[in-house]
py3Dmol code that shows the C-alpha trace and the ligand (Angstrom):
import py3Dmol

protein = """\
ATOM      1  CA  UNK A   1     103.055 -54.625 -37.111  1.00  0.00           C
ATOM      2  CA  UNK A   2     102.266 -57.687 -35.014  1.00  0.00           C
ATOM      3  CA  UNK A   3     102.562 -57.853 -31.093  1.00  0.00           C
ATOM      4  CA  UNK A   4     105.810 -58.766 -28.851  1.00  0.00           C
ATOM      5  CA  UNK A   5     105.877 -62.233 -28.713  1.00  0.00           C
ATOM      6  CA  UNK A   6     107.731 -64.458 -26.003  1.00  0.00           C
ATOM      7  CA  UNK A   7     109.553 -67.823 -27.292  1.00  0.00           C
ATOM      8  CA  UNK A   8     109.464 -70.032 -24.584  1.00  0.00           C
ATOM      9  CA  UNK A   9     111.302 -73.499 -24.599  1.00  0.00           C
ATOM     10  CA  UNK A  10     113.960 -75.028 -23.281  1.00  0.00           C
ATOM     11  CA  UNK A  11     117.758 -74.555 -23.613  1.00  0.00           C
ATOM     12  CA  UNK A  12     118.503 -75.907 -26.588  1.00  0.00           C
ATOM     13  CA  UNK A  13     114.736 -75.720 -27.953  1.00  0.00           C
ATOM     14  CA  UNK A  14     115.796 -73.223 -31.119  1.00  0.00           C
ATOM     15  CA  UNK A  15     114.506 -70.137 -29.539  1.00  0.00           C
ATOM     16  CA  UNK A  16     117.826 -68.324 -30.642  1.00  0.00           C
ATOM     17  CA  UNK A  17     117.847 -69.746 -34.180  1.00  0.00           C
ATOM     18  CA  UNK A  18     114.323 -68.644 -34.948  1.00  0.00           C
ATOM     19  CA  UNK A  19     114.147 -65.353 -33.180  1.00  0.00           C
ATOM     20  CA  UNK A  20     116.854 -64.629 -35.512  1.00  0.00           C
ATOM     21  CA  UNK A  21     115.316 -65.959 -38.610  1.00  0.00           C
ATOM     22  CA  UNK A  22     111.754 -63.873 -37.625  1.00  0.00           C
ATOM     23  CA  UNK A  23     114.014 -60.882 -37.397  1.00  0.00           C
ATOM     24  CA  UNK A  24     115.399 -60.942 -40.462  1.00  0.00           C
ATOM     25  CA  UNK A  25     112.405 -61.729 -42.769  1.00  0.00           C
ATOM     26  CA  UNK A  26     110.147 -59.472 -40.284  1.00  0.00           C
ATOM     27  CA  UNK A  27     111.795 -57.060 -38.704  1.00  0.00           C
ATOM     28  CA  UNK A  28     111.073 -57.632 -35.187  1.00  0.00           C
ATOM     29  CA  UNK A  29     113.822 -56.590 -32.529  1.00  0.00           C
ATOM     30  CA  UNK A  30     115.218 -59.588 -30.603  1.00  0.00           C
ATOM     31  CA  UNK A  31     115.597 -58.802 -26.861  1.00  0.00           C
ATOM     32  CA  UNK A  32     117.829 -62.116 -25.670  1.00  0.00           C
ATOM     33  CA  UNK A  33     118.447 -62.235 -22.334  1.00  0.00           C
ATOM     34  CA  UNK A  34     121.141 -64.623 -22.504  1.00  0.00           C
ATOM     35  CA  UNK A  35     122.985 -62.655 -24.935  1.00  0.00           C
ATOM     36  CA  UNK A  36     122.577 -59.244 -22.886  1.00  0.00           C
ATOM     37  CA  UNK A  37     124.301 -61.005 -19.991  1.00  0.00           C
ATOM     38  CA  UNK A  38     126.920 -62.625 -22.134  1.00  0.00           C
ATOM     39  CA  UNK A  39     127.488 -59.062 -23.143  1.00  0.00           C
ATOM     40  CA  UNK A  40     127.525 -57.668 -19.737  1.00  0.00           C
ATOM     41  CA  UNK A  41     129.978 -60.209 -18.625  1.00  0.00           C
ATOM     42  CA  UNK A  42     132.254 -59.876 -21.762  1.00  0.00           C
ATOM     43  CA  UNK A  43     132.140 -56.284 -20.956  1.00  0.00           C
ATOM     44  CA  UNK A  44     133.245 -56.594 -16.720  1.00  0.00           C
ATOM     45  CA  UNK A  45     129.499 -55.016 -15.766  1.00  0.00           C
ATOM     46  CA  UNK A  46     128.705 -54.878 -12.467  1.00  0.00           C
ATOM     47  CA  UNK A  47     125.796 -56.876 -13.336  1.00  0.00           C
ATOM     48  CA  UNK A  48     128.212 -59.222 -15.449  1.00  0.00           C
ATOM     49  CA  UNK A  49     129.744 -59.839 -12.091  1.00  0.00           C
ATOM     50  CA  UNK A  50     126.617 -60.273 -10.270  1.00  0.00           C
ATOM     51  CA  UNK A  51     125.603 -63.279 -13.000  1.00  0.00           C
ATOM     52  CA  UNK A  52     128.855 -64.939 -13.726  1.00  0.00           C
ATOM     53  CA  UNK A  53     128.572 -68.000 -11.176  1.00  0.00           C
ATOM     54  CA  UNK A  54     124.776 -68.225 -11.657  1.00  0.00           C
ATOM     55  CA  UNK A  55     125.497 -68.383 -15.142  1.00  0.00           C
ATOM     56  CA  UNK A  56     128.327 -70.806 -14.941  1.00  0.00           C
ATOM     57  CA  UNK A  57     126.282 -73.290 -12.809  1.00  0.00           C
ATOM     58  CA  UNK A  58     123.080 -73.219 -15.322  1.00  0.00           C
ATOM     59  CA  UNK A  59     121.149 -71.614 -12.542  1.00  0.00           C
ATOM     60  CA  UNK A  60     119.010 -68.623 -12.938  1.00  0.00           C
ATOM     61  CA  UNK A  61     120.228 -65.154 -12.399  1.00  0.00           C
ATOM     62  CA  UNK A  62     117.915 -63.298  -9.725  1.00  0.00           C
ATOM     63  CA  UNK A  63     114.477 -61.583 -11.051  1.00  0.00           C
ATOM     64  CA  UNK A  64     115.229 -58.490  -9.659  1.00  0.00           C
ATOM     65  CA  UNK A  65     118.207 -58.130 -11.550  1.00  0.00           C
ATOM     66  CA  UNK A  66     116.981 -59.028 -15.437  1.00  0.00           C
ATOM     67  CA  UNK A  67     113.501 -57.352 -14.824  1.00  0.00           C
ATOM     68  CA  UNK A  68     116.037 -54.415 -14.263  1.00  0.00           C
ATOM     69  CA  UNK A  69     118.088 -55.334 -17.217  1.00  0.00           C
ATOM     70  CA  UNK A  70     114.701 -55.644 -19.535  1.00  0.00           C
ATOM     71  CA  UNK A  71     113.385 -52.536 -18.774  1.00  0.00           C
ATOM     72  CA  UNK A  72     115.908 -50.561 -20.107  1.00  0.00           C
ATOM     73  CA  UNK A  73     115.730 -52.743 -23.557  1.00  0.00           C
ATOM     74  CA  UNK A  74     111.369 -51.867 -24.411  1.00  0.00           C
ATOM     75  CA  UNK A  75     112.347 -48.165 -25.371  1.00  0.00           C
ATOM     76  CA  UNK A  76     112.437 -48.709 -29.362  1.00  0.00           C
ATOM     77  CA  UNK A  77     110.506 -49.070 -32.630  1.00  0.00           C
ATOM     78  CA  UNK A  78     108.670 -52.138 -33.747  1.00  0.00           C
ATOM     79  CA  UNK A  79     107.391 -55.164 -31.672  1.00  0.00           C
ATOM     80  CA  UNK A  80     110.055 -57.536 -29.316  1.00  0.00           C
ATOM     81  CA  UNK A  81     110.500 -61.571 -29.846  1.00  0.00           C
ATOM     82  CA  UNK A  82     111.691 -62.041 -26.174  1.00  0.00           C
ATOM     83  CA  UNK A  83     113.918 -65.014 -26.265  1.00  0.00           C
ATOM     84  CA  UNK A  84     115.108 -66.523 -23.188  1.00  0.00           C
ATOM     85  CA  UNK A  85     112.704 -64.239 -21.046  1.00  0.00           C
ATOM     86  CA  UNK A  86     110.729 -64.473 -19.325  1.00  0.00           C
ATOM     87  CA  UNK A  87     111.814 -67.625 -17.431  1.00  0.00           C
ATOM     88  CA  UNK A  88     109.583 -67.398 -13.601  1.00  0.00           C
ATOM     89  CA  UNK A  89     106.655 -66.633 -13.186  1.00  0.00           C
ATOM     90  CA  UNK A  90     107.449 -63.264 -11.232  1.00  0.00           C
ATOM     91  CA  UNK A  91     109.418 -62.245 -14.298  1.00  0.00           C
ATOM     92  CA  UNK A  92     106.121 -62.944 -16.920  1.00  0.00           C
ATOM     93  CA  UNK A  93     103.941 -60.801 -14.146  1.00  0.00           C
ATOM     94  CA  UNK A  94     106.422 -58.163 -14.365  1.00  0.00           C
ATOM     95  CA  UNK A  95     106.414 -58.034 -18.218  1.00  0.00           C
ATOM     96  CA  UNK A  96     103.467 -57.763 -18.311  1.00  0.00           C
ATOM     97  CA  UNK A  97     102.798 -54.363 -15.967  1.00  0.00           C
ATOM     98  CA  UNK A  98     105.963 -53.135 -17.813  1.00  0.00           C
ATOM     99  CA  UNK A  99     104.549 -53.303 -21.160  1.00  0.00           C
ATOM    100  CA  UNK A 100     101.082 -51.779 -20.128  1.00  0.00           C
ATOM    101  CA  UNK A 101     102.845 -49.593 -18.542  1.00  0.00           C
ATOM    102  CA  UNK A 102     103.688 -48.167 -22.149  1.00  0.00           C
ATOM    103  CA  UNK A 103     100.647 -48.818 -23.454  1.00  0.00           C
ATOM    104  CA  UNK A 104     101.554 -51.912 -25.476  1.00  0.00           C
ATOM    105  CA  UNK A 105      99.079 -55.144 -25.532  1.00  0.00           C
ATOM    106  CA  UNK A 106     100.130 -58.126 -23.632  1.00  0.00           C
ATOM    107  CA  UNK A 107     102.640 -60.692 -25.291  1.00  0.00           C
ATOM    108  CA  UNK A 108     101.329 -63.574 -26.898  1.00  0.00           C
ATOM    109  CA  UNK A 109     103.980 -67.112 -26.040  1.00  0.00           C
ATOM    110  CA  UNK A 110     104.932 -69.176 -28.090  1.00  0.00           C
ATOM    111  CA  UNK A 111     105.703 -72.452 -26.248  1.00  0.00           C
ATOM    112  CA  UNK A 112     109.001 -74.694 -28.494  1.00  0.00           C
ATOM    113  CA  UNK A 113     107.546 -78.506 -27.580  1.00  0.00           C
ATOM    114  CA  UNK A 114     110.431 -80.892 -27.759  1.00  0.00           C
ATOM    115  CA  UNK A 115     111.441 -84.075 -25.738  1.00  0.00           C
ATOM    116  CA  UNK A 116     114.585 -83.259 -22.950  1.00  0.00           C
ATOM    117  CA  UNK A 117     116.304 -86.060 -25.151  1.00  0.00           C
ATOM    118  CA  UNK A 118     116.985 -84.191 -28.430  1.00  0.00           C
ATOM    119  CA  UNK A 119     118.613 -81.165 -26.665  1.00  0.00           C
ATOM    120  CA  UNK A 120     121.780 -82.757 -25.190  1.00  0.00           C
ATOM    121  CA  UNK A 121     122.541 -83.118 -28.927  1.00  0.00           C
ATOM    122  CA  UNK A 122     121.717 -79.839 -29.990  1.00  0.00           C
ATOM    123  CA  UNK A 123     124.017 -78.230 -27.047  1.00  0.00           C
ATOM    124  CA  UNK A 124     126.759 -80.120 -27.679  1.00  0.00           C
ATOM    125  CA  UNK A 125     127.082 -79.637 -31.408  1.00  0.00           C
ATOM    126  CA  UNK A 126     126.407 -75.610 -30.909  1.00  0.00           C
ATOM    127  CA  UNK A 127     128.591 -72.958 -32.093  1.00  0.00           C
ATOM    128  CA  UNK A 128     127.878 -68.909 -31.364  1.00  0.00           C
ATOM    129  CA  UNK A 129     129.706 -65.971 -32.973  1.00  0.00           C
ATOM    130  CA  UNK A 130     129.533 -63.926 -30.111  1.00  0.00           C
ATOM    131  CA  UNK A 131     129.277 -60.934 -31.831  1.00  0.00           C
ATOM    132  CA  UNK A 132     126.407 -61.068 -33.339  1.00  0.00           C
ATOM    133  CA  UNK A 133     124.395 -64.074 -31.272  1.00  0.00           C
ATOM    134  CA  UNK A 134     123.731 -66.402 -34.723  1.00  0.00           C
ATOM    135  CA  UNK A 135     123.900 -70.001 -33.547  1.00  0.00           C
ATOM    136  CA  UNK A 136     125.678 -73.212 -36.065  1.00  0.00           C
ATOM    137  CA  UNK A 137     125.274 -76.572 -35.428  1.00  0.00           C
ATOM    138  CA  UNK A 138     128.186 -79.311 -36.116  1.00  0.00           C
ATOM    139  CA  UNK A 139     125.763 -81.427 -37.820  1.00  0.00           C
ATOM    140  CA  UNK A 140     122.442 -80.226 -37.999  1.00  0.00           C
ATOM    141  CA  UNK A 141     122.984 -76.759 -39.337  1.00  0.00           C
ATOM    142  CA  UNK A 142     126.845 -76.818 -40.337  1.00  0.00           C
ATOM    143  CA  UNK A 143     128.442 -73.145 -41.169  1.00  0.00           C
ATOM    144  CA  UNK A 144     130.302 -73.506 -44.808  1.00  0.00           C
ATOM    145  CA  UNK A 145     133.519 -73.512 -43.056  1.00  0.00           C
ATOM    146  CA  UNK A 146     134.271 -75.343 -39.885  1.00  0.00           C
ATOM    147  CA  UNK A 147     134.436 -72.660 -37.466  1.00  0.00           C
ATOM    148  CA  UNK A 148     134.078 -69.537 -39.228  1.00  0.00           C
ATOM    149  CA  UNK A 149     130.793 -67.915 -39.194  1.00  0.00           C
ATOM    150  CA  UNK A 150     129.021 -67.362 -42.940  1.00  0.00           C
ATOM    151  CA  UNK A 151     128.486 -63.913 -42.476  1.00  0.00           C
ATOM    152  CA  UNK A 152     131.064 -61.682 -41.136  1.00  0.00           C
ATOM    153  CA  UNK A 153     134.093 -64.155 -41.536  1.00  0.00           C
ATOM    154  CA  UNK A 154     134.664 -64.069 -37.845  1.00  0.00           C
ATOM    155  CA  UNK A 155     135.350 -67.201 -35.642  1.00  0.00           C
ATOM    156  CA  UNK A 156     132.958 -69.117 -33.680  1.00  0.00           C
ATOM    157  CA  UNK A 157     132.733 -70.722 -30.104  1.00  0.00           C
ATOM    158  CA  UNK A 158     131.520 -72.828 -27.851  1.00  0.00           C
ATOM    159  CA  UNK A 159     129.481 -71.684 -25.018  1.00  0.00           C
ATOM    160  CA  UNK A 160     130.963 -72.189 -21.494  1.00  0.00           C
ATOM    161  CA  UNK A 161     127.940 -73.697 -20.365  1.00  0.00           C
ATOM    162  CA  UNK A 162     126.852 -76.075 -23.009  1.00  0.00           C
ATOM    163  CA  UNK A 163     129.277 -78.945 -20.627  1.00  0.00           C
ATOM    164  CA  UNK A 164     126.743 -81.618 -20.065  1.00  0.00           C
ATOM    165  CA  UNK A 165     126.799 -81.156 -16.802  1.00  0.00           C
ATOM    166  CA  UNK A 166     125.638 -77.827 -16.761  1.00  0.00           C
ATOM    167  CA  UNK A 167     123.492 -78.717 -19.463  1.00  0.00           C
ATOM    168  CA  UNK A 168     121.687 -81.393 -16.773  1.00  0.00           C
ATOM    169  CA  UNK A 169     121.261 -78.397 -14.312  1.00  0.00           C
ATOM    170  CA  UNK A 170     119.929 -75.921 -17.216  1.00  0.00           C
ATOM    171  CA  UNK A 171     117.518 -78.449 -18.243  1.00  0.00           C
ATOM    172  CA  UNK A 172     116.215 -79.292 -14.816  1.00  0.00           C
ATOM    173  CA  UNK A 173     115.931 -75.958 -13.908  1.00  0.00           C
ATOM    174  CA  UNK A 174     113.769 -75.444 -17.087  1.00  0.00           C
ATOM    175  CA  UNK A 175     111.294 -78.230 -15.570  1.00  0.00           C
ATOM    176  CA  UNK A 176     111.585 -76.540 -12.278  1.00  0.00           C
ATOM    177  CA  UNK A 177     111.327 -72.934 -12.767  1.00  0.00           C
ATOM    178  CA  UNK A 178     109.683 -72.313 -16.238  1.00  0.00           C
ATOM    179  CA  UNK A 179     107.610 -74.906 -17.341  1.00  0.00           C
ATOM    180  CA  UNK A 180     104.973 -73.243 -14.849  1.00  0.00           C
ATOM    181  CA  UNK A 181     104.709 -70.494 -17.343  1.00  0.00           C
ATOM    182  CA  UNK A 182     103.228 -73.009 -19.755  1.00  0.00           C
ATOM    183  CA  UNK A 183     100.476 -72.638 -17.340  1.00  0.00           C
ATOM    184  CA  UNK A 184     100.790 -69.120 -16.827  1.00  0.00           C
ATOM    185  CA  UNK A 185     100.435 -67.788 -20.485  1.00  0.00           C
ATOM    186  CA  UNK A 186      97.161 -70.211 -20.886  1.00  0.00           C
ATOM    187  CA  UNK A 187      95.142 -69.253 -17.730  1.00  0.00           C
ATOM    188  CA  UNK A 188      95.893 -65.147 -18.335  1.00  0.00           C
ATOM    189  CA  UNK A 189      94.237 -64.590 -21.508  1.00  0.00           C
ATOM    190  CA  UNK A 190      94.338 -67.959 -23.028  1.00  0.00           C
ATOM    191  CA  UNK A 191      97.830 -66.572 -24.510  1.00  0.00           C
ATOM    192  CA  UNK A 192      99.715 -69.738 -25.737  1.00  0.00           C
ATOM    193  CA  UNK A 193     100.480 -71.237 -29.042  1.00  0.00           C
ATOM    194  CA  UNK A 194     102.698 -74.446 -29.385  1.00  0.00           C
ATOM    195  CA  UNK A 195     104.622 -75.309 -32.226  1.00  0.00           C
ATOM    196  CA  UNK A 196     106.701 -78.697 -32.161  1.00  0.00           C
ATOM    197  CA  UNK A 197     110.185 -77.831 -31.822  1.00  0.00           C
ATOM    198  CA  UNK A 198     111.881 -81.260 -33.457  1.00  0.00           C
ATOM    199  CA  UNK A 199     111.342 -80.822 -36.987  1.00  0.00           C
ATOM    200  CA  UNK A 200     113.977 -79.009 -39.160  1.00  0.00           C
ATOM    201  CA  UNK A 201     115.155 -75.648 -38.922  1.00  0.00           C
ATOM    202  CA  UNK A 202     112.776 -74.530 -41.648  1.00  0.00           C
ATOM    203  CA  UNK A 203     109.701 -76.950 -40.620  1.00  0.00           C
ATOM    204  CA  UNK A 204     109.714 -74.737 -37.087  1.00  0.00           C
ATOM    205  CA  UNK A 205     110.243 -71.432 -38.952  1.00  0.00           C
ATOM    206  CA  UNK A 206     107.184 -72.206 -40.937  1.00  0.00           C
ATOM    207  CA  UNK A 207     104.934 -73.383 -38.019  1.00  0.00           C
ATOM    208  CA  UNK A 208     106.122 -70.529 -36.014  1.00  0.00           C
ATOM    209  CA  UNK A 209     105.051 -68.046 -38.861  1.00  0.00           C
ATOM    210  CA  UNK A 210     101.658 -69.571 -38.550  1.00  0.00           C
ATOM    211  CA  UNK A 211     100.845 -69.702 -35.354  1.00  0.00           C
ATOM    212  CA  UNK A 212     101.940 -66.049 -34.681  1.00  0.00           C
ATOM    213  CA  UNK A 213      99.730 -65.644 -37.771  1.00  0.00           C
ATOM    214  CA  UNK A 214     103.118 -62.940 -38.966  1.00  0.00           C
ATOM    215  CA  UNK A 215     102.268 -63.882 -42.644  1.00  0.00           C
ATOM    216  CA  UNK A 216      99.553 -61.855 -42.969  1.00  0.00           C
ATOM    217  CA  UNK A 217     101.005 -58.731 -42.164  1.00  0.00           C
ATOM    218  CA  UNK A 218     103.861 -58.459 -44.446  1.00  0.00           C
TER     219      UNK A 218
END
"""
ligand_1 = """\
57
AP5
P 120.308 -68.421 -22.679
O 121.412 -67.839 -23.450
O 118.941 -67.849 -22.806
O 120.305 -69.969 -22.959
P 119.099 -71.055 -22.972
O 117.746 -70.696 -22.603
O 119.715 -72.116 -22.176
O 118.835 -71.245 -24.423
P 119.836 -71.630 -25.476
O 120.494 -70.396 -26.038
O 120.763 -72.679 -24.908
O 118.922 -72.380 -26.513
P 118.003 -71.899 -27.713
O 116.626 -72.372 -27.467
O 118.190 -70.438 -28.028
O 118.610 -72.795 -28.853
P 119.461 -72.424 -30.157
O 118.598 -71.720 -31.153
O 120.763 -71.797 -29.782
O 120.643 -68.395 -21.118
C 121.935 -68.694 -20.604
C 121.970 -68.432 -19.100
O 121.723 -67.037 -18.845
C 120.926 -69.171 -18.263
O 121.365 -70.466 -17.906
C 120.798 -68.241 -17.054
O 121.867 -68.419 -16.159
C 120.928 -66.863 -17.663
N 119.629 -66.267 -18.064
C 119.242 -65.919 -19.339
N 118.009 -65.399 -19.339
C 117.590 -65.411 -18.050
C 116.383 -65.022 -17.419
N 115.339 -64.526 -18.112
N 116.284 -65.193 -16.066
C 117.319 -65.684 -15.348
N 118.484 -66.084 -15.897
C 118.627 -65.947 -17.231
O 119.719 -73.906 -30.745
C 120.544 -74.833 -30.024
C 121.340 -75.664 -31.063
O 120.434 -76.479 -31.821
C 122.122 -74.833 -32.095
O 123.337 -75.480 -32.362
C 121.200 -74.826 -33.337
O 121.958 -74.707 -34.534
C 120.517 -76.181 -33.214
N 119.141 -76.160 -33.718
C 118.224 -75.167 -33.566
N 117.055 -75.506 -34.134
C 117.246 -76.766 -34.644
C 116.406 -77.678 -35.362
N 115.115 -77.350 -35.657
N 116.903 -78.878 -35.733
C 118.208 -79.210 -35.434
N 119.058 -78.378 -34.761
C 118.575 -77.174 -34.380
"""
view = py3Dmol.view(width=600, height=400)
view.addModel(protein, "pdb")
view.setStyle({"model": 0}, {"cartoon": {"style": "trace"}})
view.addModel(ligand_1, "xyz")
view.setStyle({"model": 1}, {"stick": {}})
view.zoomTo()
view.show()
């Protein structure tokens, strides 16, 4: 089995689309922070609290609290696509002592390249089943019915903060707060692959297979 891997890119980038496409043709085990702290707020956590108005304004939620939240997700068979984390550079130091902590080899990143103006679009247009995290698009990657998710029937929805003002703020904060980890995953351990994020849905999928070099071990 292949190392945890980080996908790191903006919102909007695909990270959620192909973190769900590696896990089904490879069996990895997502860990999305996002969708942890959607769950957590769905379910009235205290740490649901604690992120709601972070969350709602497109700002980050504190380190301390999703280093916390991480920690109790490594337990588990197979290797982790971490998508959406980490996002500061105190949160990629911390993965890292908490993986060799368990005696796992340092995450490899994967960095989604794709200009700030294709991913207004891609917000806008996205629907979620909440359920089970799998992300539509109204145009570029339609369910069969309006609405209704392929698999399981259920309905979908739009995501509180894809507004595009909170978009603006997630994106900026992106520039701000996690591009440095660009930086980060290249000078500790030369670490980084890039794939370019603009292509289809399947053109990423196959450059991402690639560059994590997964083929090979399946
Ligand atoms: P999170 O849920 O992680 O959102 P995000 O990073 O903003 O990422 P997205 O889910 O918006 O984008 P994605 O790259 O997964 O794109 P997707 O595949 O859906 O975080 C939400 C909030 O939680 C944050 O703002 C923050 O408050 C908090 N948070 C989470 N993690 C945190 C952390 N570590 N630290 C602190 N705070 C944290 O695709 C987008 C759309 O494009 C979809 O409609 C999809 O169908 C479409 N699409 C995908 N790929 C393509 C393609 N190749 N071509 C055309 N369309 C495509």
């Amino acid at each position: 089995m292949p190392g945890d891997i980080v996908l790191l890119g903006a919102p909007g980038a695909g990270k959620g689309t192909q973190a769900q496409i590696l896990r089904q043709r490879f069996g990895y085990r997502q860990v999305s922070t996002g969708d942890l702290l959607r769950e957590h707020r769905a379910k009235g956590t205290e740490l649901g609290k604690a992120a709601e108005s972070f969350m709602e304004r497109g700002d980050l939620v504190p380190d301390s609290l999703i280093i916390k939240m991480v920690e109790g997700e490594l337990e588990g068979p197979g290797a982790v696509l971490f998508d959406g984390f980490p996002r500061t550079v105190p949160q990629a130091k911390a993965l890292d002592v908490l993986l060799a902590d368990r005696g796992r080899g340092l995450p490899r990143a994967v960095y989604f390249a794709i200009e700030r103006a294709a991913l207004e679009a891609r917000l806008l247009g996205r629907w979620t089943n909440p359920r089970t995290g799998r992300v539509y698009h109204e145009t570029f990657n339609p369910p069969r019915v309006a609405g209704i998710d392929d698999e399981d029937g259920g309905p979908l929805v739009q995501r509180e903060d894809d507004k595009p003002e909170t978009i603006a703020n997630r994106l900026d904060v992106f520039e701000a707060q996690t591009m440095p980890l660009v930086a980060y995953y290249e000078e500790h351990g030369g670490r980084l692959v890039s794939v370019d994020a603009t292509g289809s849905v399947e053109d990423v999928a196959h450059q991402l297979v690639h560059a994590i070099g997964v083929e090979h071990a399946h």
